[in-house]
N, C-alpha and C positions, 0 to 999 in steps of 0.2 A: 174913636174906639172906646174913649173913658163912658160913654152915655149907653154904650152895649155894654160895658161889664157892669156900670151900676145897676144896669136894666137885671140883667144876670145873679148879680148877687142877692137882689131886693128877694129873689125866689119866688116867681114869679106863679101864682098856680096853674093857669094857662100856657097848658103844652105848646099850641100851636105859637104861641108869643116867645115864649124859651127856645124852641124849637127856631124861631127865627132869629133873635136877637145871638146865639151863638153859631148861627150860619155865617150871619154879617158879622161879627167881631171875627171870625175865620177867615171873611174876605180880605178883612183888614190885614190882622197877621198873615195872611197872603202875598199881599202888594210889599209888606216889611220884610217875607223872606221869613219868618217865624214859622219854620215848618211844622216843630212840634207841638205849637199851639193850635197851628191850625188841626190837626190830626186829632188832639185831642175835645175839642168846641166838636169839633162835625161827629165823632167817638158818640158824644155826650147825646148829640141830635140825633143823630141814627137809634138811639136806646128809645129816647122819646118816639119817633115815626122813624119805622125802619125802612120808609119809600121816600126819605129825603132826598129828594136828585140834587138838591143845593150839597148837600153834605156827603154825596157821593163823588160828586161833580170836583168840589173842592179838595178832598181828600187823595183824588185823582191827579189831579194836578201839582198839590206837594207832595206825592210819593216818585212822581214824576222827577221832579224837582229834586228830589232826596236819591235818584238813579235807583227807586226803585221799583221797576218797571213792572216786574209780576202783579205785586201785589196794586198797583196801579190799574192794569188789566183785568186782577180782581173786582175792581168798585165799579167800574166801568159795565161789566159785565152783570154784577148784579144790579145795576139803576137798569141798563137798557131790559131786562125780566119785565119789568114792569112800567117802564116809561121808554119803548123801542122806538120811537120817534126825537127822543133829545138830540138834538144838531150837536151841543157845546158838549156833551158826555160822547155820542159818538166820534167826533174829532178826538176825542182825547182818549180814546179806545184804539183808534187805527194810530197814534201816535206811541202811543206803549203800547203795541204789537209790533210797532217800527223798533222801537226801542230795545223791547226784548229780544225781536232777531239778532238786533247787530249785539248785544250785550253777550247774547249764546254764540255768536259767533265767535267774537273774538274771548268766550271762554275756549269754546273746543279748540283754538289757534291754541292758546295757553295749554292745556293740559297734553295739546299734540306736543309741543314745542319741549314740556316737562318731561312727557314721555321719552323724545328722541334724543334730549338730556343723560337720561337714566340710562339709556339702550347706550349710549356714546361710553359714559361711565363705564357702564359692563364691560362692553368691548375692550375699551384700553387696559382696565385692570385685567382681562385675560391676555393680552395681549403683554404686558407689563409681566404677568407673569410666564407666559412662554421665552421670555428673553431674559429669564431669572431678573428681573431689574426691582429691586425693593427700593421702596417708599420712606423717605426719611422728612417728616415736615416739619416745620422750622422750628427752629426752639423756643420762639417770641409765640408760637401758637396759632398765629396767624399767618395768612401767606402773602409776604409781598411782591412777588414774584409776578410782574407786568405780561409772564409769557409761560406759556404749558405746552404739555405734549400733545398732540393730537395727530390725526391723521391724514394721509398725503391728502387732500382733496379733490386732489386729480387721478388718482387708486381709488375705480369703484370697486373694486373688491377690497378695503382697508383693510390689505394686508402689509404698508407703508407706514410707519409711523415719521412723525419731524419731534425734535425735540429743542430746545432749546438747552446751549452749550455753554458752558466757562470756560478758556482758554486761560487759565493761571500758569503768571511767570514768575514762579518765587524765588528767581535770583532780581528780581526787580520790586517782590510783592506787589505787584499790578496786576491786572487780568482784563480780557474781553468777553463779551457774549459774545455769541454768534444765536441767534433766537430762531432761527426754521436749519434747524441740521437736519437735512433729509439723512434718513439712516441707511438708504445706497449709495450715499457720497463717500465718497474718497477723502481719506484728512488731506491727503495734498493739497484736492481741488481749493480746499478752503485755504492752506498756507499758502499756497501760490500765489490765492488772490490776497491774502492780508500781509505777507511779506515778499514782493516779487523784488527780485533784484535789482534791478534799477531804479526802486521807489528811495527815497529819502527815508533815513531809521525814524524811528518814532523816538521821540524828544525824551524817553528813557532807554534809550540803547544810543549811546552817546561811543562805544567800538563797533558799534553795524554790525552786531553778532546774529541778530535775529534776521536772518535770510530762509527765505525756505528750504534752499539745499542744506542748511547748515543746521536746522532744527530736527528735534528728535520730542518724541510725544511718549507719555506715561498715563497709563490710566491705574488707578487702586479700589482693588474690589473690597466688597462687604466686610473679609476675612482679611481684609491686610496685604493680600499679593499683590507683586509689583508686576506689572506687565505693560511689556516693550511694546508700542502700537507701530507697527509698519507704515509709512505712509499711504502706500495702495489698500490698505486695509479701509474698508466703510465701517460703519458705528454697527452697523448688524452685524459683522464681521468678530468686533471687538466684545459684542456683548456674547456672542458663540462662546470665543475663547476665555472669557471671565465666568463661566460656566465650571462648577465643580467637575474632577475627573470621580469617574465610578468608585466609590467606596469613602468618597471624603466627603466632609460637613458639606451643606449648601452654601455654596458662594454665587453673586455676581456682581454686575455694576448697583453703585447706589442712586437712587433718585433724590437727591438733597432740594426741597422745596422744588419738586419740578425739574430742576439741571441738573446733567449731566456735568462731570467736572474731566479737567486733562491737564496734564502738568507739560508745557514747554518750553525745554531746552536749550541753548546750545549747546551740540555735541561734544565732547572733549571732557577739560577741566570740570569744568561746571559740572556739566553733567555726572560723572564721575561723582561729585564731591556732594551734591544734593542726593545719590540713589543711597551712598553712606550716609549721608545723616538721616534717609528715612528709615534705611535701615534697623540704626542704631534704637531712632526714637522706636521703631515698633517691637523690638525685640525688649524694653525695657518699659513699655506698658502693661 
């Protein structure tokens, strides 16, 4: 390639000699993967004889190369105009028309996929908002949050939302997720299954308080109210009743990074003594 650029630089006054010594330095940075050299030498050639099939031929096949098929299809297209029998420019014509299908393909997948993105978007935020549920995102600004809300998948009418839940026990300060809360489920179904009475307590309930008959559920809306959750009560149910009554501010459930939150209990003491100290603390913020 050093005896093509020297040939090149010398300025040579013989087009057809220029014309080729930067064809062949293009082949070379070809074989190296020097796309833009190439593009540029075959540039230069085409200026000198704009029926270079070498310099379209080449340009063809690093724009190829560069995934970029259109205008690959372009070079192609204009050598075949005037040289419609080149074998090696029309292989490389039907291969960037290959190229560009599948490339337009899997754009219109992409911009369907963006679309049905956006359309999902819309829907939840109306849907977010028919269930009064406001949007609180994290205070870090980012969301770390492995699980969001969305909708039942098996509701083709998505009118089902799941959400992902916190189950805080702040007589222990621990908490569980629960990451697909259908929101026609029942909070029992869920303590049933995560504290049934003949399971062994969990290695922070060291007196077996946390039984599912023996728990009691709290949810706190936007506005501070405290509200008693029934266990036959579903999460649609709950977000109904955290629902302002006529004439007062807007209130409902918060959406904190995506989850839902739920305070539980054991009934009695406890419970008793946590609904006072929320009390207390809200009354004196």
């Amino acid at each position: 390639m050093g005896f093509y650029t020297q040939g090149i630089d010398a300025k040579p006054t013989n087009n057809a000699l220029l014309e080729a010594l930067l064809c062949n330095r293009a082949a070379c940075n070809l074989e190296l993967e020097n796309y833009g050299s190439v593009l540029r030498d075959c540039s230069k050639a085409l200026t000198i004889n704009p029926e270079s099939s070498k310099a379209y031929y080449r340009s063809a096949i690093a724009l190829l190369s560069l995934d970029r098929p259109e205008e690959a299809l372009d070079c192609c297209e204009r050598c075949l105009s005037f040289d419609a029998h080149n074998r090696a420019v029309t292989s490389a014509r039907d291969r960037a028309a290959k190229n560009k299908a599948e490339k337009d393909h899997k754009q219109r997948e992409k911009e369907d996929r963006l679309q049905m993105e956006r359309d999902e978007k819309r829907a939840l935020q109306a849907a977010f908002k028919e269930r009064h549920l406001f949007w609180v995102p994290s205070p870090k600004g980012t969301s770390e949050n492995p699980y969001s809300p969305h909708f039942d998948p098996e509701d083709a009418s998505k009118s089902t939302l799941i959400f992902p839940v916190f189950f805080l026990y702040p007589q222990h300060a621990t908490s569980d997720v629960i990451s697909d809360f259908v929101e026609d489920t029942t909070f029992s179904a869920h303590l049933s299954q995560m504290f049934p009475p003949e399971a062994s307590p969990p290695s922070w309930d060291p007196r077996n308080e946390y039984t599912a008959v023996n728990l009691v559920v709290y949810a706190v809306t936007r506005r501070k109210r405290l509200l008693k959750v029934g266990k036959k009560m579903t999460l649609r149910d709950v977000c109904r009743v955290a629902i302002q009554k006529p004439g007062d501010p807007v209130d409902g459930l918060e959406l904190k990074d995506g989850y839902l939150s739920f305070a539980v209990l054991p009934r009695g003491e406890v419970e008793q003594n946590w609904v006072e100290e929320f009390k207390r603390t809200r009354d004196t913020e």
